[in-house]
ZATORVO-440679 format. One record per residue (C-alpha): residue in three letters; x, z, y. Coordinates in pm, whole numbers, plus 50000, padded with zeros to 5 digits. Each point is the difference from the previous one (the first is absolute). Layout:
<gumis>
ALAXZY
...
</gumis>
This chain:
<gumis>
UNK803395740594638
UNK503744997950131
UNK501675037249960
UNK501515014750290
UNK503855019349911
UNK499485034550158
UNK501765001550327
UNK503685013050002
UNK498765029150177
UNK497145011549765
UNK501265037849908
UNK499124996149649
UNK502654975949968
UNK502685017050178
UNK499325029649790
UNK499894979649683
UNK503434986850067
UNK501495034050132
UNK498635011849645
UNK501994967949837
UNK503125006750175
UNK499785037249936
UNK499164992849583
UNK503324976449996
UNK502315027650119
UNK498395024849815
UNK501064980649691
UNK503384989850122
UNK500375038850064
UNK498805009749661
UNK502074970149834
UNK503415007850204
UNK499265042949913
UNK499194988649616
UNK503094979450001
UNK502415023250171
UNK498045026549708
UNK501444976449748
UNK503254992350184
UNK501065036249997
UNK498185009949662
UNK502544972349814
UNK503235006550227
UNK499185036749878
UNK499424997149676
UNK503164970949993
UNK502205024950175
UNK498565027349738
UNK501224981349713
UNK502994983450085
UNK501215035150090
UNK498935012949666
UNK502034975449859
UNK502835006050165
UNK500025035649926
UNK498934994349664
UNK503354977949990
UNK502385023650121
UNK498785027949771
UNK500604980949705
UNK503644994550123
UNK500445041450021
UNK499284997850359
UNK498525036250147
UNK497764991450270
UNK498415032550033
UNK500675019850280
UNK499215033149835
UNK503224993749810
UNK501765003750365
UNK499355032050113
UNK502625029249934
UNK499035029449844
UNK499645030950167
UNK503435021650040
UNK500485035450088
UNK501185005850372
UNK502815017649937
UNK501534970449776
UNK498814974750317
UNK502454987650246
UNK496604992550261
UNK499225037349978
UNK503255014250121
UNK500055009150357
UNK499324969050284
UNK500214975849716
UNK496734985450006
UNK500155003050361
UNK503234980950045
UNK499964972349720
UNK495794996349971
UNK498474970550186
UNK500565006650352
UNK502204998050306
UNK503645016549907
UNK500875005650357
UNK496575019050033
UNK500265017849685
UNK503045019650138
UNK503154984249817
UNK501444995450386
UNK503524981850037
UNK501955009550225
UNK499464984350364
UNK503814988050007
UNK499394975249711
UNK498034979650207
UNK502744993150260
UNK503624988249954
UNK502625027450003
UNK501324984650297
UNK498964991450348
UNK501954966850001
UNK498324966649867
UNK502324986949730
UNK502705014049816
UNK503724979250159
UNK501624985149652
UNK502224980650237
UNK500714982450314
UNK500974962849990
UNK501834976750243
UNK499754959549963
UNK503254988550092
UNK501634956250042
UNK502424997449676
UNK503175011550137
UNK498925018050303
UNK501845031750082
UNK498045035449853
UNK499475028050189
UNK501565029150050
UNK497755020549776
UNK501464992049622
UNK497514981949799
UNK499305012549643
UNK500234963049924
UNK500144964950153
UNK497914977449813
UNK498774961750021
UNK496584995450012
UNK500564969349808
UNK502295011049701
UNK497665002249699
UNK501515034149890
UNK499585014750367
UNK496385009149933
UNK500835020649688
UNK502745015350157
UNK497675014050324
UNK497535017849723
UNK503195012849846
UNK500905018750308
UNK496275005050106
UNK499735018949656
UNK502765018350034
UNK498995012050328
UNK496975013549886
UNK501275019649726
UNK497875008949660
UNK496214993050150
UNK496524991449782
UNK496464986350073
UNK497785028750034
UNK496744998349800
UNK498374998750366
UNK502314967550051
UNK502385025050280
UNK503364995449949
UNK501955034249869
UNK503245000050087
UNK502765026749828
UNK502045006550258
UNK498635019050375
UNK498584969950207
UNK502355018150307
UNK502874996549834
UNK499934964349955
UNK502224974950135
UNK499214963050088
UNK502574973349943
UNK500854975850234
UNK500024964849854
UNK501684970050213
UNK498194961949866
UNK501754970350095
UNK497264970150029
UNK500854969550208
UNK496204997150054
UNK498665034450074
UNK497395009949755
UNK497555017050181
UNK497685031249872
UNK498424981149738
UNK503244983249910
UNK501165033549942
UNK497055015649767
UNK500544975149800
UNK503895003249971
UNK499395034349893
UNK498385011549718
UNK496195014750027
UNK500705030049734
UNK503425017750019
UNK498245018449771
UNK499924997049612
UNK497475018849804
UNK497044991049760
UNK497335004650234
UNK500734970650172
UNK500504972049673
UNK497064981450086
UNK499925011450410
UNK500424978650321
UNK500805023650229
UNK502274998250236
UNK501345034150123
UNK502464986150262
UNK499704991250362
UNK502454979850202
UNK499135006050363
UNK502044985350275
UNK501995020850225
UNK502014980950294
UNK501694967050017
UNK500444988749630
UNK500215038949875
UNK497665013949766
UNK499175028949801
UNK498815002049650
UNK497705028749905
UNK497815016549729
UNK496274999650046
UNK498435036650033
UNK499035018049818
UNK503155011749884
UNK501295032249854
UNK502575023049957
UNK499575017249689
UNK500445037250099
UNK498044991550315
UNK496854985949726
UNK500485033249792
UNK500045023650274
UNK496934981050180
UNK498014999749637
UNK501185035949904
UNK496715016650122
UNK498034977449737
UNK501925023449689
UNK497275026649984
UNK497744973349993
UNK501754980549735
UNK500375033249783
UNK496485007150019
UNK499824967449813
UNK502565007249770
UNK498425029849917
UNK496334982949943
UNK501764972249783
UNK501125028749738
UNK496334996649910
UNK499704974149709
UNK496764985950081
UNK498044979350379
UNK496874998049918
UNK498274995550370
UNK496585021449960
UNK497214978250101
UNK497034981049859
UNK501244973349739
UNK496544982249942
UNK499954975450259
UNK503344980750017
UNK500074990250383
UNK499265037650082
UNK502335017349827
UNK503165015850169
UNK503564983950000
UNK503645010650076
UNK501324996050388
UNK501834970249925
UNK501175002050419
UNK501245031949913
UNK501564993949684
UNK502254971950128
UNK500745018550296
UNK501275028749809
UNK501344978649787
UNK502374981750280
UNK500825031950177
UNK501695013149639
UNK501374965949997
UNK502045001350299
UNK501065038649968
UNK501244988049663
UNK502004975050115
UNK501545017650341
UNK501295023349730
UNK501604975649807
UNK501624984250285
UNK501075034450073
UNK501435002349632
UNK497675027749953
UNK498654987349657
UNK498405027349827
UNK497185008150314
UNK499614961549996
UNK498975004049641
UNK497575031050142
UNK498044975750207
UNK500394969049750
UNK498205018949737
UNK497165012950212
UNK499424960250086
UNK500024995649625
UNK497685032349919
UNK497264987850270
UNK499174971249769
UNK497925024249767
UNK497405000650328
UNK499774966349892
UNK499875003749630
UNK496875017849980
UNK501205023049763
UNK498685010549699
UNK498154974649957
UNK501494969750206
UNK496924993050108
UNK498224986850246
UNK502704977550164
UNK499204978950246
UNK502144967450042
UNK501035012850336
UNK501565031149865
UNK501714979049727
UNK501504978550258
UNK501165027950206
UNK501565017049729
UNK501774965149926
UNK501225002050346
UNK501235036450034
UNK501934990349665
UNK501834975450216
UNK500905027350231
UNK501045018949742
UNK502264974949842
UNK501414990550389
UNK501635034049967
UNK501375001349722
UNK501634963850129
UNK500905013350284
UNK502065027049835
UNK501684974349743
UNK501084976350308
UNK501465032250136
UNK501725016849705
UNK498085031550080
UNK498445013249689
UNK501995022749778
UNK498864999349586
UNK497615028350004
UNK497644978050255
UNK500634966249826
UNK498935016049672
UNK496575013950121
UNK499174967850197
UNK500924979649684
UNK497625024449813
UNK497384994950254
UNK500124967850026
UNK499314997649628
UNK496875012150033
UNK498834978750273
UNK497194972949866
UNK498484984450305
UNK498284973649778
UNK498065025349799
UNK498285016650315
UNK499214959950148
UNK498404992749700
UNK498005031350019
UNK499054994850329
UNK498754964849923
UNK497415017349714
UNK499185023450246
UNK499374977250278
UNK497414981649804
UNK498235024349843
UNK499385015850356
UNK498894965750127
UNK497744997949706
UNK498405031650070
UNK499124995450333
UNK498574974249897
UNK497595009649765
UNK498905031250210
UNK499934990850370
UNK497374989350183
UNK500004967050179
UNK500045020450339
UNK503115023049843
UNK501734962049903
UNK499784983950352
UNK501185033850115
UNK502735000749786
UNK501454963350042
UNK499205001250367
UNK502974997050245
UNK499624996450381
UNK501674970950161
UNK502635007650296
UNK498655003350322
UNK499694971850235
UNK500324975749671
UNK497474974949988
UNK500854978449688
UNK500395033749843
UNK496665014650116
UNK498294968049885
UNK501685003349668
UNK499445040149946
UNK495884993450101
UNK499584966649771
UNK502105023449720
UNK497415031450036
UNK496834975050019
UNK501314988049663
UNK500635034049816
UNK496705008650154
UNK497854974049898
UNK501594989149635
UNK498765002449670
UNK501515033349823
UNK500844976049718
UNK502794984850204
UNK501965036850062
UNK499804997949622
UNK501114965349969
UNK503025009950226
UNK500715027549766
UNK500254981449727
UNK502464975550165
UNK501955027750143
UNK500455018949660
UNK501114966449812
UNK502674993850265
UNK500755034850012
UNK500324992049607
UNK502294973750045
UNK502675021750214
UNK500305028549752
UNK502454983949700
UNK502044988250322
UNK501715038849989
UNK500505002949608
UNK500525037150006
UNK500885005149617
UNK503124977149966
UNK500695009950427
UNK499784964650092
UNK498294976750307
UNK499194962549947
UNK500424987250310
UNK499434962149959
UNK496365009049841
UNK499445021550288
UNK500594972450255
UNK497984973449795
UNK496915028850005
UNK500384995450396
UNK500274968150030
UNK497124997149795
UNK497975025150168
UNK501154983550317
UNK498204961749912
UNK496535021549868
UNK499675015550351
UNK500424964850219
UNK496575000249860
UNK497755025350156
UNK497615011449772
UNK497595032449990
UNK500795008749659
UNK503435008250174
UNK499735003450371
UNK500765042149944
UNK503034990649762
UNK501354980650238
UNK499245025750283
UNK500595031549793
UNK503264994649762
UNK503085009950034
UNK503064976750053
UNK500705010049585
UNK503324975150038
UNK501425022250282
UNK499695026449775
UNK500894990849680
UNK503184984250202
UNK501215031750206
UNK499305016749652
UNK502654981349797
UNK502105002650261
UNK500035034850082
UNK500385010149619
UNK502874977149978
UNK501485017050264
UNK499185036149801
UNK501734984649715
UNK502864982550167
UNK500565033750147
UNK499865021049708
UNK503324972849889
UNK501465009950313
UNK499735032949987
UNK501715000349636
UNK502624969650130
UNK501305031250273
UNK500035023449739
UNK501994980249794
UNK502364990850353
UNK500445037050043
UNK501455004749685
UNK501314972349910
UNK501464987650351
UNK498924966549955
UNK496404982649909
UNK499554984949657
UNK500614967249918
UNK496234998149808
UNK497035024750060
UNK500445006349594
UNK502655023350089
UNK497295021450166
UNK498425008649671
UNK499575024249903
UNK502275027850172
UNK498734986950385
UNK496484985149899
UNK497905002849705
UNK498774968549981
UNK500294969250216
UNK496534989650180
UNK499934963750002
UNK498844972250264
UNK495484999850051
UNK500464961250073
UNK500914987349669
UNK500665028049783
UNK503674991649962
UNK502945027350116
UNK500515004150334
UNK503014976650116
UNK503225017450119
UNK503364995450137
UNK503075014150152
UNK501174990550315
UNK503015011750127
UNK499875036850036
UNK496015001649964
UNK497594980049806
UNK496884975450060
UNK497135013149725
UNK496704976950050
UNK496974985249874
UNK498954967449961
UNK496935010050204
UNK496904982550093
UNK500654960349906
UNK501275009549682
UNK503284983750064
UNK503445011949928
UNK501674987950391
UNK503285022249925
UNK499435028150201
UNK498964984550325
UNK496805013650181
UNK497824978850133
UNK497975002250384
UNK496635011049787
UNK499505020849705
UNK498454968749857
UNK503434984550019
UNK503655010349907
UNK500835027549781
UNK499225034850023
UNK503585018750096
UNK501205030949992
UNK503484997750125
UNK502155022350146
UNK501944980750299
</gumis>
């Protein structure tokens, strides 16, 4: 008897397949959740250990990962500079305009209602065309190779003794009212035009450290009639006495600090358990205090006013212990290193500024040089870079996925698409990853981390700068491969050759300075600079501090009435005192032109 296949729409059969198709992704289910189990059981337990290892690593080496070994000890209040009056308020973690340190509302304008500051008017003439009846201060020919030199000249003496403000203003010594533009006559078969002009004359009349390595161009050639033209100073610009006066109603501000500094110890009172949580200096208001100072210091030296030029240089100097974290020195975040690197450079612009100007007598030289002695940027960088990694570390190891996303979150700018796109693929991943790969990217952040520290050899006061570039070019070829064992490294750490670089920079300046300061010591009494910096030691300098980049003495010599004193800077290479466009190129030069 011939069986008869149930028809295709007999129930029973429908069901039996529904129950097929339903068994099959039941165990597709059960096989993808079993192997997504195993998936993030092993990256786990991988992360787990190759984190173990790495710690386990460093600790043999002497390495203190523990961030218990951060946090300061406790300090009476009346020994702690965050406990004097508006301290903690001013210079702890929030806005310094809201916190009350107002400046005054005159800083934020020019002092005067015109544009520019006139240097000089300029008239192109044919080559032998009759001049005017106004005199010119000189008739020059826009193609004579010495013509250009010869307009700064007069430019320069125009303007009269004049700095770069820490605030990049221009402070000028002598009242802005007072000043007189000179009238320059060019004679150019071919008319030159404005941009002819700008580049005829030189961008920066003005000579002063804080412009070595800086593009700016701080005049403007604007023209005025029929091939006429004026050359003029970009705002802001300053008299000096105006700046003082304007900045005067800071003082009882600035003594207040003053006062809170006689305190030995800044110990900011807060939680220290959690790393990411605990309080931190104003860094805002710390460099804006720190500028401010700056530029009073240096109106009064243009003023020849040296000794209240010292009273705001050391406050600059003294606001570095918010920084320090005394007693302890701890915690310091690399941030706070890095600022204090960079008020250290305003510091040392002073003092330059004062040098190029002959205006600081031997009782100020001597305490800067003493100061100055005691100034180890290195040591608090490389402190900083324990610190940093032992915070990471503990976040780590006691947040909660949630707290992690939270914490490496970032919103993307508004209206940004690629960005948006980025940000949400960036939190689905920190969401949905194994907690073994946050411990896989710690241990490749701590071994780079690793790899930067005997970059600033603190003992023998030295930088290797070559190794320091091969670490980043190195670290630059690992990340053209994206990988999760490093995706937060790459996100997360900080550009360490930026800061090892401005580092050894800055404290080259500290010690070039300290020379200088003992080179105008030895001018003032000796009329004259010394032929070597031997003769310094040991009645202007008790010992010489030699070059970071290659451990040799710093190179130095004299140059008509000054001197050129340098390093051989960042390539290692002895170019004989020339600077170079970068700080990776050239030599590092103090010279006073």
């Amino acid at each position: 008897m011939t069986n008869i296949p149930d028809s295709p729409a007999d129930p029973d059969h429908s069901t039996t397949r529904r129950w097929r198709l339903a068994r099959r992704l039941l165990l597709a289910v059960a096989a993808l959740v079993t192997l997504l189990a195993l998936f993030y059981t092993v990256e786990n337990w991988r992360g787990k250990r190759a984190w173990e290892n790495c710690r386990r690593a460093l600790e043999a080496r002497g390495e203190v990962l523990d961030w218990a070994n951060f946090i300061p000890p406790p300090v009476p209040d009346d020994q702690n500079f965050y406990k004097a009056p508006r301290m903690q308020e001013w210079f702890v973690k929030q806005s310094f305009a809201a916190a009350g340190f107002q400046t005054p509302g005159a800083l934020a304008t020019t002092p005067r209602q015109t544009t520019n500051l006139v240097l000089a008017s300029v008239k192109i003439v044919p080559s032998g065309a009759a001049l005017d009846s106004q005199p010119p201060a000189a008739v020059l020919r826009f193609d004579d190779p010495s013509a250009r030199e010869r307009a700064a000249q007069l430019l320069s003496e125009t303007l009269g003794p004049c700095v770069i403000g820490a605030q990049m203003c221009i402070l000028v010594g002598q009242p802005l009212g007072q000043l007189k533009p000179l009238h320059l006559v060019l004679q150019a078969d071919t008319p030159p035009g404005v941009s002819g002009l700008t580049a005829f004359f030189p961008g920066n009349p003005l000579t002063n450290l804080a412009l070595a390595y800086s593009a700016l161009n701080y005049l403007r050639v604007d023209a005025t009639g029929s091939n006429s033209f004026q050359v003029s100073l970009k705002d802001p610009v300053y008299g000096a006495a105006d700046y003082l006066a304007w900045t005067d109603p800071l003082t009882p501000q600035f003594d207040l600090v003053r006062k809170a500094l006689e305190r030995p110890y800044a110990r900011i009172d807060c939680d220290y358990q959690q790393p990411f949580g605990i309080g931190i200096p104003n860094f805002v208001a710390i460099r804006q205090v720190s500028q401010i100072l700056s530029q009073r210091a240096q109106s009064y030296l243009l003023l020849g006013q040296p000794e209240a030029a010292w009273r705001e240089l050391s406050l600059v100097h003294d606001l570095c212990r918010i920084l320090e974290a005394r007693p302890a020195g701890k915690p310091v975040t690399l941030v706070g290193a890095m600022i204090n690197v960079a008020v250290a450079g305003l510091y040392v612009g002073i003092i330059e500024d004062g040098l190029r100007l002959h205006a600081w007598r031997e009782p100020q030289l001597l305490a800067i040089e003493r100061q100055l002695h005691d100034r180890d940027l290195l040591a608090l960088v490389v402190e900083a870079f324990h610190e940093e990694r032992a915070g990471i570390i503990r976040t780590f190891e006691t947040s909660t996925p949630a707290q992690l996303v939270k914490l490496f979150d970032s919103a993307p700018s508004p209206g940004n698409w690629r960005e948006l796109l980025d940000h949400t693929a960036f939190k689905g991943m920190l969401t949905c990853m194994p907690r073994g790969w946050f411990f896989q990217n710690m241990a490749t952040g701590a071994e780079m981390e690793q790899q930067w520290l005997p970059c600033l050899d603190v003992p023998n006061r030295s930088v290797h700068a070559q190794q320091a570039s091969e670490i980043m070019r190195r670290e630059s070829r690992q990340f053209e491969h994206p990988s999760p064992y490093a995706f937060l490294v790459t996100k997360a750490l900080p550009n360490y050759l930026k800061a090892v670089q401005t580092t050894a920079r800055n404290q080259t300046l500290v010690n070039q300075a300290q020379l200088a300061c003992a080179l105008e010591r030895y001018r003032l009494a000796q009329g004259q600079y010394p032929a070597s910096l031997d003769a310094l030691t040991p009645h202007f300098i008790e010992s010489l501090p030699h070059d970071l980049i290659g451990g040799q003495p710093l190179n130095y010599r004299t140059q008509a009435a000054a001197y050129v004193l340098y390093s051989v800077g960042w390539n290692e290479k002895d170019d004989g005192g020339i600077p170079g466009k970068t700080r990776e190129e050239g030599d590092w030069v103090w010279g006073l032109r």
